[in-house]
C-alpha positions as CSV (number, residue, x, y, z in Angstrom):
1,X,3.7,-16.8,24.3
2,X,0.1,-15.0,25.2
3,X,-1.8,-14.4,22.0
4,X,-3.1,-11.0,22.3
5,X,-6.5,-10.9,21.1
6,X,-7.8,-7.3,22.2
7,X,-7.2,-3.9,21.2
8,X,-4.9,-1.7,22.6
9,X,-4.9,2.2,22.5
10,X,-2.7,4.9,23.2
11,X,-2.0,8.3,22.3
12,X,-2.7,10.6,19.5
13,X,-1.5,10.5,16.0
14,X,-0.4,10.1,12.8
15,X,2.4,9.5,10.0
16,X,5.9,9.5,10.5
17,X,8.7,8.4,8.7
18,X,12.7,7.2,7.9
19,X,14.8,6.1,5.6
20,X,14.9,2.7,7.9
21,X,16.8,1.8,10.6
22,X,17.8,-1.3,9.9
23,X,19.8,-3.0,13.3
24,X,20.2,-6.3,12.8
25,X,19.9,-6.6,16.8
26,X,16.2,-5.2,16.7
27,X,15.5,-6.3,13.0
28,X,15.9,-9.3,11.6
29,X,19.6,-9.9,10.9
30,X,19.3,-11.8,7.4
31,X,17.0,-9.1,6.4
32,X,19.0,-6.7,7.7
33,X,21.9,-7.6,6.3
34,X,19.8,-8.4,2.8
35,X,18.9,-4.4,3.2
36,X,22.5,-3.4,3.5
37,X,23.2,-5.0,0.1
38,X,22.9,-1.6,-2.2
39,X,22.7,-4.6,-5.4
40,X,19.6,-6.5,-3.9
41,X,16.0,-5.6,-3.6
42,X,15.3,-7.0,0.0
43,X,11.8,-6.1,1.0
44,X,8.7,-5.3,-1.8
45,X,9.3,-1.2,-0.8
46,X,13.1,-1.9,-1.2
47,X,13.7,-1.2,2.7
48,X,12.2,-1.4,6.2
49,X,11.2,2.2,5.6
50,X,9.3,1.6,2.2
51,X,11.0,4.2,1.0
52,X,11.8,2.8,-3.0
53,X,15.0,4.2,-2.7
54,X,18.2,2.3,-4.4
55,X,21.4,4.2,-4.7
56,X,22.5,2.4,-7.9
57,X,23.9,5.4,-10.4
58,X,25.5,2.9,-13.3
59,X,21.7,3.6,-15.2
60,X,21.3,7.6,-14.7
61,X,19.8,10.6,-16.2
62,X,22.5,10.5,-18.4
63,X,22.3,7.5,-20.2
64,X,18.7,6.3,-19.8
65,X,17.9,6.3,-23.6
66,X,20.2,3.5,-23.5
67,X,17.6,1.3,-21.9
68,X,17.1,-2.2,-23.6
69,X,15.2,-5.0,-22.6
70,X,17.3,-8.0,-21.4
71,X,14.7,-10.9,-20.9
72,X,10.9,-11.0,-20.2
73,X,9.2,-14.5,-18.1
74,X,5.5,-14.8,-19.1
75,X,3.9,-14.9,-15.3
76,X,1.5,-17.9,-16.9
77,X,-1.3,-16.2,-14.9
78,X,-3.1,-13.1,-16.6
79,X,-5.3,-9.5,-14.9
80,X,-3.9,-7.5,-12.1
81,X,-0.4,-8.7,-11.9
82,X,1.0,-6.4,-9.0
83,X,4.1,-7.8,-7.8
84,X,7.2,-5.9,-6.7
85,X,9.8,-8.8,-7.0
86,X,12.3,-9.3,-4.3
87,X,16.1,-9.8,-5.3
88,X,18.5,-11.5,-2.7
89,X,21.9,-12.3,-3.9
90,X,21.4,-13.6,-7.7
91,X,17.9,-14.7,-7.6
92,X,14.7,-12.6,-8.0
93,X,11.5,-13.9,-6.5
94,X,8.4,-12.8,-8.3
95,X,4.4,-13.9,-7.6
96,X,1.7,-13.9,-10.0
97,X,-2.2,-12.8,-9.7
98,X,-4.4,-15.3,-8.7
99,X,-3.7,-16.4,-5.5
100,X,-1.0,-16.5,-6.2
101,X,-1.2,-18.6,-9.5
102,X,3.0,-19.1,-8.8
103,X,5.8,-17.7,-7.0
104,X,8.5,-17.8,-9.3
105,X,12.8,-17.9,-8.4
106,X,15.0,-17.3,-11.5
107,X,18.2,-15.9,-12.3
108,X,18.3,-12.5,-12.1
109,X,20.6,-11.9,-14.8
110,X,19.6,-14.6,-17.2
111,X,15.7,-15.0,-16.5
112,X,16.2,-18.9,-16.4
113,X,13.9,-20.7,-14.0
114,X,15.6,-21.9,-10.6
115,X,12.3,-23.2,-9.1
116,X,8.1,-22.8,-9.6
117,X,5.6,-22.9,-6.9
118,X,1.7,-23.3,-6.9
119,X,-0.3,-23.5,-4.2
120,X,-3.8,-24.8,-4.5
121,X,-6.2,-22.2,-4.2
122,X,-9.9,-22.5,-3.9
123,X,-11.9,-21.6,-7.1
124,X,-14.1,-19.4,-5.3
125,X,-11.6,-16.8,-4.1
126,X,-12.6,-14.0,-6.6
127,X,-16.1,-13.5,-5.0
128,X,-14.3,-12.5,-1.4
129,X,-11.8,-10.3,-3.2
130,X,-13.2,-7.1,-3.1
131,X,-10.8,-5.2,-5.5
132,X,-9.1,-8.1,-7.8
133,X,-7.3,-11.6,-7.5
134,X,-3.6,-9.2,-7.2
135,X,-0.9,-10.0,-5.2
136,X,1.7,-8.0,-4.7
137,X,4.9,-9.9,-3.8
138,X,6.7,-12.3,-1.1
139,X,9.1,-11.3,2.0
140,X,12.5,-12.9,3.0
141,X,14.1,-13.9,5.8
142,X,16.4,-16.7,7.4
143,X,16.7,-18.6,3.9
144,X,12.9,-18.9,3.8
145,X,10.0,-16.6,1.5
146,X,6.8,-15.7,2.6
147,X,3.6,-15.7,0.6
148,X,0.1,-14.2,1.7
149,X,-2.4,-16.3,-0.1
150,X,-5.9,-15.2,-1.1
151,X,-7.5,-18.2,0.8
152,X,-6.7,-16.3,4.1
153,X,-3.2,-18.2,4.4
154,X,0.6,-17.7,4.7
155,X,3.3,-19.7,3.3
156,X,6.5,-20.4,4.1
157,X,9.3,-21.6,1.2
158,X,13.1,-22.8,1.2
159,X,13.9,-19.9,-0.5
160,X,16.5,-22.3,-2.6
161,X,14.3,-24.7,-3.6
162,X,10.7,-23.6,-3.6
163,X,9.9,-26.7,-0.7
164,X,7.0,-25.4,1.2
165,X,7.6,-25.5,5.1
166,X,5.0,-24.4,6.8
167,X,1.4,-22.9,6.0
168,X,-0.5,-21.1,8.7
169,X,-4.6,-20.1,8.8
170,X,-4.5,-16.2,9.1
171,X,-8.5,-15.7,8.0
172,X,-11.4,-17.2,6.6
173,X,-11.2,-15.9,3.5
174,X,-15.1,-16.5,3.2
175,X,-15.8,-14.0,5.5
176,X,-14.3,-11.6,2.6
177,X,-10.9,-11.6,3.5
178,X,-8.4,-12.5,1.5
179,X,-4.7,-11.8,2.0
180,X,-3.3,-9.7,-1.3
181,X,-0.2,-8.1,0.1
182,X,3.7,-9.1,1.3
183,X,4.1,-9.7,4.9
184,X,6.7,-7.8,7.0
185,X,9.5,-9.6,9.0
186,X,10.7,-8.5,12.7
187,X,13.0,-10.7,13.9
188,X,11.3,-13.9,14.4
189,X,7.6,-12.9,13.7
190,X,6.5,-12.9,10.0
191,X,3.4,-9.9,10.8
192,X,0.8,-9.7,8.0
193,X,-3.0,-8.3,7.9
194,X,-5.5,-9.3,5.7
195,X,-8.6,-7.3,3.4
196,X,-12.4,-7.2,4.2
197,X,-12.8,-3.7,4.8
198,X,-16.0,-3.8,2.3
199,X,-17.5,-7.1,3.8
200,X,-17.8,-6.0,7.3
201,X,-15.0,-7.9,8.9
202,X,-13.4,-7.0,11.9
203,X,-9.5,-5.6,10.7
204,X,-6.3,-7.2,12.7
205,X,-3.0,-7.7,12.3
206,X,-1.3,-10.9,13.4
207,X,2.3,-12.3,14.3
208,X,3.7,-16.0,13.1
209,X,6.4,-17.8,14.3
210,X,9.2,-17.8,11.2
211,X,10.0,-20.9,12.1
212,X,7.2,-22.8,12.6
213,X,4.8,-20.6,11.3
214,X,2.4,-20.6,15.2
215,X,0.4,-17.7,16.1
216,X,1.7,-15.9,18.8
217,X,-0.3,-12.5,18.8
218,X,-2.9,-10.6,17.4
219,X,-4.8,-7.4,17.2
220,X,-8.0,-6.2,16.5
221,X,-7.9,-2.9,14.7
222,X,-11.7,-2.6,15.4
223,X,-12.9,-2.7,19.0
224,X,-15.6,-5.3,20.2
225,X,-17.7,-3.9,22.7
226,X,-15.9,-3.1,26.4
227,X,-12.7,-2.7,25.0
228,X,-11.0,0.3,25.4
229,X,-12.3,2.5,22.1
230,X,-15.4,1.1,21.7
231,X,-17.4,3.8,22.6
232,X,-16.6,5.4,19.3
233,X,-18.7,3.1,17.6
234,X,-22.4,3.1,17.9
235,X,-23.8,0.1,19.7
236,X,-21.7,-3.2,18.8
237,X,-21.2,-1.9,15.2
238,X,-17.6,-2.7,15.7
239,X,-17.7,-6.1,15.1
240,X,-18.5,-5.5,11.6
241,X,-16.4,-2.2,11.2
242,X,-13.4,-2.8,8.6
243,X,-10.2,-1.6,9.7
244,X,-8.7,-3.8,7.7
245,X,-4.8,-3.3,7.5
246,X,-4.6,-5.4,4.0
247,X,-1.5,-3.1,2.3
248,X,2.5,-3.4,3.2
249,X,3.8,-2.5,6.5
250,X,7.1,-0.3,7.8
251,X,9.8,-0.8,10.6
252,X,11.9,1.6,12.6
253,X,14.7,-0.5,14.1
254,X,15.8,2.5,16.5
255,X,12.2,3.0,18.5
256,X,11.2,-0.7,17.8
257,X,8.4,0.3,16.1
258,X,6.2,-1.2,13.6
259,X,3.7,1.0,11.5
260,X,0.6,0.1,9.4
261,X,-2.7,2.2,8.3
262,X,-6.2,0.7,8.2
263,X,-8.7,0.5,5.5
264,X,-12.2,2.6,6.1
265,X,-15.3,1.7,8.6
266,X,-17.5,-0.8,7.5
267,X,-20.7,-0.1,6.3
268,X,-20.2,3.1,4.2
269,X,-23.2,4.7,5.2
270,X,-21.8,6.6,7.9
271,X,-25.7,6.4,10.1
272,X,-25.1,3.2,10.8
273,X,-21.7,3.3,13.0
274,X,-22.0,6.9,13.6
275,X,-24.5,10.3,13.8
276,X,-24.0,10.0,9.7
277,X,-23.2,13.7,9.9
278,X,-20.1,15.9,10.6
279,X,-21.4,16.2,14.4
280,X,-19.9,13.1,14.9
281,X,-18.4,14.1,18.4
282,X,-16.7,11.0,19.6
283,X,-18.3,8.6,17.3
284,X,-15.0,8.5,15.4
285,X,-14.9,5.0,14.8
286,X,-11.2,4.2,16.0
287,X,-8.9,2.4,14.5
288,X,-10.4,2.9,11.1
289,X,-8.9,5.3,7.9
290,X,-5.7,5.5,10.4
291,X,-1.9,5.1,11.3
292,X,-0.8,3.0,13.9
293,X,2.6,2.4,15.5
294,X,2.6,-1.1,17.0
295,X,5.3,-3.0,19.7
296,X,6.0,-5.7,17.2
297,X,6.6,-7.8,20.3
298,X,3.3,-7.7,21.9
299,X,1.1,-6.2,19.1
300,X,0.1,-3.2,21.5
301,X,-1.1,-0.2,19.4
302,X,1.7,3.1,21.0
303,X,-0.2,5.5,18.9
304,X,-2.2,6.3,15.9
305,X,-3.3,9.3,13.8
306,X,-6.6,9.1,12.0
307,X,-7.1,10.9,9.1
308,X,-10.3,10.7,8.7
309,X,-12.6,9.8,11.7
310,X,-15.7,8.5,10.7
311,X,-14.9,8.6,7.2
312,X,-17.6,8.9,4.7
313,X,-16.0,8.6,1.9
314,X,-14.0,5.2,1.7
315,X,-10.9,7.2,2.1
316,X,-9.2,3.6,2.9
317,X,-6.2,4.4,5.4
318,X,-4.0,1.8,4.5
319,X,-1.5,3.6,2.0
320,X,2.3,3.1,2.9
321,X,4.0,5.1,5.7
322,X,7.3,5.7,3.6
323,X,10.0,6.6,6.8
324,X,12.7,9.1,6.5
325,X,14.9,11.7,8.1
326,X,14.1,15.0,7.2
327,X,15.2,18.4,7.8
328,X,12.4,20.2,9.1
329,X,12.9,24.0,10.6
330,X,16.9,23.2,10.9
331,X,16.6,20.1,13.2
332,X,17.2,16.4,11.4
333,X,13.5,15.1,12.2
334,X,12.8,11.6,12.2
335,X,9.6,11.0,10.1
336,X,7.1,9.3,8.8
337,X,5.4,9.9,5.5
338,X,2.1,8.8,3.9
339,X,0.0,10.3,0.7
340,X,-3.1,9.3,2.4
341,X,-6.4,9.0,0.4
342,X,-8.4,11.8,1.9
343,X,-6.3,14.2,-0.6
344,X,-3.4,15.2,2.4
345,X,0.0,14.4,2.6
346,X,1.1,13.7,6.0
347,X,4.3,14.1,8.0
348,X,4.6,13.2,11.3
349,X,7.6,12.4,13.8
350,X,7.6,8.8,13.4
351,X,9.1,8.2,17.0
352,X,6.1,10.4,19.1
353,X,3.6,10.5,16.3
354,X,3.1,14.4,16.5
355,X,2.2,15.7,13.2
356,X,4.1,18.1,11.6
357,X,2.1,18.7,8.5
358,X,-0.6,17.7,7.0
359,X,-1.4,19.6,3.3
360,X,-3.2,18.9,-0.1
361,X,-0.9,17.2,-3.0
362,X,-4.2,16.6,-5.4
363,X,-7.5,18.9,-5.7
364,X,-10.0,18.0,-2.3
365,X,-12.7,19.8,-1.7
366,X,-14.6,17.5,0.9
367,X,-12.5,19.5,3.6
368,X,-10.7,23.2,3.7
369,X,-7.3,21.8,5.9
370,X,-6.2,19.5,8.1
371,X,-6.0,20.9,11.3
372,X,-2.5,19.4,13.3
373,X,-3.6,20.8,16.2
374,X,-7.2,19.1,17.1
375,X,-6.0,16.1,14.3
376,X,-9.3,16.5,12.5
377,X,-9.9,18.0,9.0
378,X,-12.2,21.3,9.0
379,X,-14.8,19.5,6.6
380,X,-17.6,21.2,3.8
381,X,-20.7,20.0,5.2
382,X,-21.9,20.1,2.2
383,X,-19.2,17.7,0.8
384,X,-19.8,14.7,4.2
385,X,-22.8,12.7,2.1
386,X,-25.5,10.9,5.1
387,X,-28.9,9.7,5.8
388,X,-31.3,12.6,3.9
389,X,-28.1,14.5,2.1
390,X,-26.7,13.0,-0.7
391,X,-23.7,14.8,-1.6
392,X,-22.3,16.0,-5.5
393,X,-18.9,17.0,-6.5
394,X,-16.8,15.4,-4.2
395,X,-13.0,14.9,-4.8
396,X,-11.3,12.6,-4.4
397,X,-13.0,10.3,-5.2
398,X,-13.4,7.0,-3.4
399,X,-9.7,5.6,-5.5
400,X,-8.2,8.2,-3.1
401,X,-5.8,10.9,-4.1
402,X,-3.6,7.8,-4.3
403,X,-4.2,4.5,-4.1
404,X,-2.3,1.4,-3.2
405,X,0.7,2.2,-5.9
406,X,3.5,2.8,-4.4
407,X,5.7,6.1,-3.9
408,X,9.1,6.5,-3.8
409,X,11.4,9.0,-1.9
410,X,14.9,10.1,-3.0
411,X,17.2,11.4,-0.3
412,X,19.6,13.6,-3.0
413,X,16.2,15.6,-4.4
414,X,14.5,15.6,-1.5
415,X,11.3,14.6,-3.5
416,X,8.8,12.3,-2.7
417,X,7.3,10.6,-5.9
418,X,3.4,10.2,-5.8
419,X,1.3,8.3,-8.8
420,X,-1.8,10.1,-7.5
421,X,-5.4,10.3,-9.1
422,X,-7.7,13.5,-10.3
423,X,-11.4,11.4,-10.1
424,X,-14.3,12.8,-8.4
425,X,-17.6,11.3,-7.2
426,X,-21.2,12.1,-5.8
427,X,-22.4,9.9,-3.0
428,X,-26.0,8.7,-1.4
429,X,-26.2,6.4,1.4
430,X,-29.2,3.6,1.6
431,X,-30.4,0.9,4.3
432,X,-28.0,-1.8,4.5
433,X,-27.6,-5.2,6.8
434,X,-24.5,-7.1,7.0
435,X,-24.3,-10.8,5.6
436,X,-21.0,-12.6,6.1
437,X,-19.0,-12.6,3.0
438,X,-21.6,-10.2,0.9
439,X,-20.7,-6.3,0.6
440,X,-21.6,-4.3,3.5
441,X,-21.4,-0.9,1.9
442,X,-25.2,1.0,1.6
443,X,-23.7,3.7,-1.0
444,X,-24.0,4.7,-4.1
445,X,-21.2,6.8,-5.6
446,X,-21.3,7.1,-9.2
447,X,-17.9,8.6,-10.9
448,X,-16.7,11.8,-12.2
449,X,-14.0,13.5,-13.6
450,X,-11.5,15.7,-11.8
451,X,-11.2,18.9,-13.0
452,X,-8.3,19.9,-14.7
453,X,-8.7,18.0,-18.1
454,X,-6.5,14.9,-16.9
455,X,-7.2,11.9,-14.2
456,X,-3.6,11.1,-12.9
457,X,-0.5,12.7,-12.4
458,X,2.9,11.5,-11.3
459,X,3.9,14.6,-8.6
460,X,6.9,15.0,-7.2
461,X,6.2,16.7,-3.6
462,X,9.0,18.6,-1.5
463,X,7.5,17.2,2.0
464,X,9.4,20.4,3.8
465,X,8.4,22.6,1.4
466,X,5.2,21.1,0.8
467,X,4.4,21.7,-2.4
468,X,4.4,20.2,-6.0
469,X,7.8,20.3,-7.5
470,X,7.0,18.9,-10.6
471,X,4.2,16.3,-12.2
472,X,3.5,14.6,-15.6
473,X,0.0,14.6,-16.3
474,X,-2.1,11.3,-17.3
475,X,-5.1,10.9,-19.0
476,X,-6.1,7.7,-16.9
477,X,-6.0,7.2,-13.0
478,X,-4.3,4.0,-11.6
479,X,-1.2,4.3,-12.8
480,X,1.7,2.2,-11.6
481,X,4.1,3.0,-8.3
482,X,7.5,4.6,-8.5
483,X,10.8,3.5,-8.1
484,X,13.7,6.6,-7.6
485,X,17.8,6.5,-7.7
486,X,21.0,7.4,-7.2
487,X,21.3,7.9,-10.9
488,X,18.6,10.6,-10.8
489,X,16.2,8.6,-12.0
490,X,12.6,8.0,-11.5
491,X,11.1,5.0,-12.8
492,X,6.9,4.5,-13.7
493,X,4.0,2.9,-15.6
494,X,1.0,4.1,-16.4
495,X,-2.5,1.8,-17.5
496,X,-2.1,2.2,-21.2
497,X,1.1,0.0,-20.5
498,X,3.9,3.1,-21.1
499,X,7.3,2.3,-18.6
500,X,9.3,5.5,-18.3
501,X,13.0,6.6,-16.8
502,X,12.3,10.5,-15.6
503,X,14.8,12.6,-14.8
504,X,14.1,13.4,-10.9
505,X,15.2,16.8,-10.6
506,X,12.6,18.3,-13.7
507,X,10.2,15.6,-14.6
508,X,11.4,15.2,-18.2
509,X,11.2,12.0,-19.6
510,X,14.4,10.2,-20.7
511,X,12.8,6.9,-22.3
512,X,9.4,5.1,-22.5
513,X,9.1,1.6,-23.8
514,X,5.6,0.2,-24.4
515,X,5.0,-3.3,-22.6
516,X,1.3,-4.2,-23.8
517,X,-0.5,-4.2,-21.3
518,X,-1.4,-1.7,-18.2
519,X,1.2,-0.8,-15.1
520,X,0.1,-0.6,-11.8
521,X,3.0,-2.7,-10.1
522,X,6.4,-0.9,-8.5
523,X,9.3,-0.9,-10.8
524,X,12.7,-2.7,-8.6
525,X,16.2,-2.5,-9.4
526,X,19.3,-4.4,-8.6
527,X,22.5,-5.4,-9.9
528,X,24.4,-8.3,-10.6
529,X,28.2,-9.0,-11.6
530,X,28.4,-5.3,-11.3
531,X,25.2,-4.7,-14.2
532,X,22.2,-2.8,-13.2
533,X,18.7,-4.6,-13.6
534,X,15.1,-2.3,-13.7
535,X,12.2,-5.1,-13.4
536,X,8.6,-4.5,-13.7
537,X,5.7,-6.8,-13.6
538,X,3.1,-5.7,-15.9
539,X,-1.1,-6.6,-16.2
540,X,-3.6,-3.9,-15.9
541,X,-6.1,-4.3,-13.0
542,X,-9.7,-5.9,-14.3
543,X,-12.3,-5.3,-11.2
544,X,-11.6,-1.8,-10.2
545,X,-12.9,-0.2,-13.3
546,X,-16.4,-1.8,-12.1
547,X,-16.9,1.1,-10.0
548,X,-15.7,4.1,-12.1
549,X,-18.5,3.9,-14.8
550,X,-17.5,5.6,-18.2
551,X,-13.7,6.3,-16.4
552,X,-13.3,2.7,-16.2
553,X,-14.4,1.7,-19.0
554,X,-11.4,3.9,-20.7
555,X,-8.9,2.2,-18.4
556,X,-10.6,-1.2,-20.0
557,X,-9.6,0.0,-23.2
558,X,-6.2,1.6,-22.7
559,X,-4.7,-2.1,-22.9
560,X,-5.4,-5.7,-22.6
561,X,-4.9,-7.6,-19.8
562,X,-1.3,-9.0,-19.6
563,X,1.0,-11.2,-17.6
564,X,4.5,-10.8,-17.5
565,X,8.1,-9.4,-15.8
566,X,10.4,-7.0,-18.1
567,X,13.8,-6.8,-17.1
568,X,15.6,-4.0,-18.8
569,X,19.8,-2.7,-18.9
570,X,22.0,-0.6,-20.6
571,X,23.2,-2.4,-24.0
């Protein structure tokens, strides 16, 4: 097949979202039919659609308190242990931090060991990894699971006996890219990006033969000079311009449509790769801080929505698009959802990429709306920090409203769960040059304090309605993702190491068990033999708190680092 190696526009843009199509004839059919299992946990955001969602009841609101823990597997690998594990049949799957340090398969009733795998990764890996040494879980499909490695590769596994099959070169990590999240499966293409957005790579996304594990397309998120786009960069400043598309991605069987957001521009200071003001005019720098809906068959971008061209902030695009159907103005919408970090929460029609909305779920002042009409935020220009005009008092801060946590979406509420942040920042730019596999950022952005008194909240956010339902206040940021059910139940950690059931209508909570160290992982459930499972991987992140000052320096303290999967049932 012909690689595709350029960039490929179209349309305008943003997030839209559903609860996943999952046709076996335009997904995967092992995957698919993995999805349709309501006992498994098939994908790391449950479903195609990422939408967290499991309609297991026999744990509810009702009986919650009940909760006891059933077996725990030290991970043998300790700091930012992030892993959603994956559940097919009676096996969970389950990577460490590190690399990963080990994919794990045990019994998923039992805990007992079926098989261990580790991969030999390079001792240098930390300095390319911007953000930590996480990794966030593995993919299935056609008996095999997928690993994206922080030396740049991906790995293929007999998923019965841990064999490795194939391993494919997706990056030089030591360009600062390493690869820290699950890959997505469309029929025969495993499709996974990689990070770098902070070292000055140029972002893509790239397809792999399952099988064999060959390249057979990619494309550049970032154009290189000529290509269609590029004039929205100054001068070649592409090459080096981020985009990197290093979180999960989303699949809509009916439209064929893959969707993934991109990370922020690279450098941070905004004079480089644009007018480093908020006359920015076409300098937008596409496909940066943006959604985009991808032909998983060719890699050709349909659409996109950026929300926020030429970003100045490191509002990182690359949160989750969480798909559902929604009933929006009496007509049952397809859409496509996503907490972006710029402080919005955006719905979009997930098959035209129209947006629908596009409102505040946390306090940002760096712009008055969103504006769905000419896609573009209606910015303070007191608030967009450049050359000559540092800026003070800017929320969010760089973390994002949200960050890379998962969120969770429960079709019987109608509620979207968010573990969102309340940090602030002030920001000053400063001369920068790029060196391969240095930072290439030329900012300064010392941390404050939302206001409020707090610096997280669980919300859960009516995305009709938009607005705020409910939320449980945090005195930390970071907290863990969500997990939501048929049994009414929402499911989160926070950094001092707290996992809680929440009722999902009110926001109460129905039990809280203390697991030692912090949570930033999504909680998963399953069942077996007709018993319901909840599973968490806990191990509070160590690097992000580098960049928060005194704030991280509390979410240090909060709990030690940690290792290790909780597996919890009624008793």
């Amino acid at each position: 097949m012909k690689l595709r190696s350029g960039i490929f526009f179209a349309g305008v843009s943003l997030v839209a979202i559903v609860m996943a199509g999952i046709g076996g004839s335009k997904a995967n059919d092992s995957v698919a039919k993995a999805v349709s299992d309501p006992n498994g946990w098939a994908i790391a955001g449950h479903d195609y659609g990422n939408t967290r969602f499991s309609p297991l009841k026999q744990i509810n609101s009702e009986n919650a308190g009940k909760l006891q823990l059933v077996y725990s597997l030290s991970l043998a690998s300790l700091r930012s242990n992030e892993s959603s594990p994956v559940v097919i049949g009676k096996t969970l799957y389950v990577s460490t931090s590190w690399g990963p340090k080990y994919v794990y398969a045990i019994d998923a009733a039992t805990g007992a060991r079926k098989w261990t795998w580790q991969p030999d990764i390079p001792d240098d890996v930390l300095q390319y990894a911007c953000c930590d040494v996480n990794n966030r879980g593995v993919s299935y499909a056609d008996g095999k699971i997928f690993v994206g490695r922080l030396d740049g590769k991906l790995t293929a596994l007999d998923a019965e006996t841990g064999k490795e099959l194939w391993t494919s070169t997706v990056v030089d990590y030591k360009q600062g890219s390493v690869i820290t999240s699950p890959p997505l499966i469309v029929r025969d293409k495993v499709i996974t990006g990689f990070g770098g957005g902070e070292y000055g790579v140029r972002g893509a996304l790239q397809a792999f033969n399952l099988k064999d594990g060959k390249l057979l397309w990619q494309t550049f998120t970032v154009p290189a000079p000529g290509e269609p786009g590029s004039d929205t960069w100054k001068g070649d400043t592409g090459l080096h311009g981020g985009g990197a598309a290093w979180l999960v991605g989303s699949y809509d069987a009916k439209s064929d449509t893959v969707y993934w957001g991109t990370s922020n521009p690279g450098p941070w200071n905004t004079g480089v790769r644009s007018t480093g003001d908020g006359n920015f005019g076409k300098l937008t720098n596409l496909y940066t801080a943006s959604t985009l809906a991808i032909d998983p068959n060719t890699g050709k971008i349909k659409w996109h929505i950026q929300g926020t061209p030429a970003d100045a902030w490191d509002y990182d695009g690359v949160n989750e698009l969480l798909l559902a159907d929604l009933k929006i103005k009496g007509a049952e919408t397809p859409v496509l959802m996503k907490a972006d970090r710029n402080g919005f929460f955006f719905v979009a029609n997930r098959e035209t990429g129209k947006v629908i909305s596009a409102e505040k779920y946390v306090f940002a002042n760096w712009a008055k709306k969103w504006d769905i009409n000419t896609m573009r935020a209606e910015e303070d220009p007191d608030k967009r920090p450049g050359p000559g005009h540092p800026a003070k008092d800017i929320c969010p801060n760089l973390i994002g409203g949200k960050n890379w946590q998962p969120m969770s979406f429960n079709p019987g509420t109608g509620l979207v769960y968010i573990p969102s942040n309340n940090v602030c920042m002030d920001w000053s730019v400063s001369d920068v040059n790029y060196k391969r596999g240095v930072f290439y950022l030329g900012a300064e952005f010392p941390t404050k304090p939302g206001p409020g008194g707090f610096l997280g909240e669980l919300v859960a956010w009516d995305p009709v309605a938009n607005k705020k339902v409910w939320s449980i206040k945090e005195d930390l940021p970071f907290n863990g993702g969500t997990l939501t059910t048929g049994g009414n139940l929402v499911f989160s950690g926070n950094l001092h190491g707290d996992f809680r059931a929440i009722d999902a209508k009110n926001g109460k909570v129905l039990w809280s068990k203390n697991l030692g160290s912090g949570i930033g992982a999504g909680p998963v459930t399953y069942s077996v033999d007709g018993k319901q499972y909840v599973a968490i991987v806990v191990g509070r992140t160590a690097a992000l708190p580098a960049f928060l000052g005194d704030i991280g320096k509390k979410m240090v303290a909060a709990a030690p680092e940690g290792g290790s999967l909780f597996v919890f049932a009624l008793q």
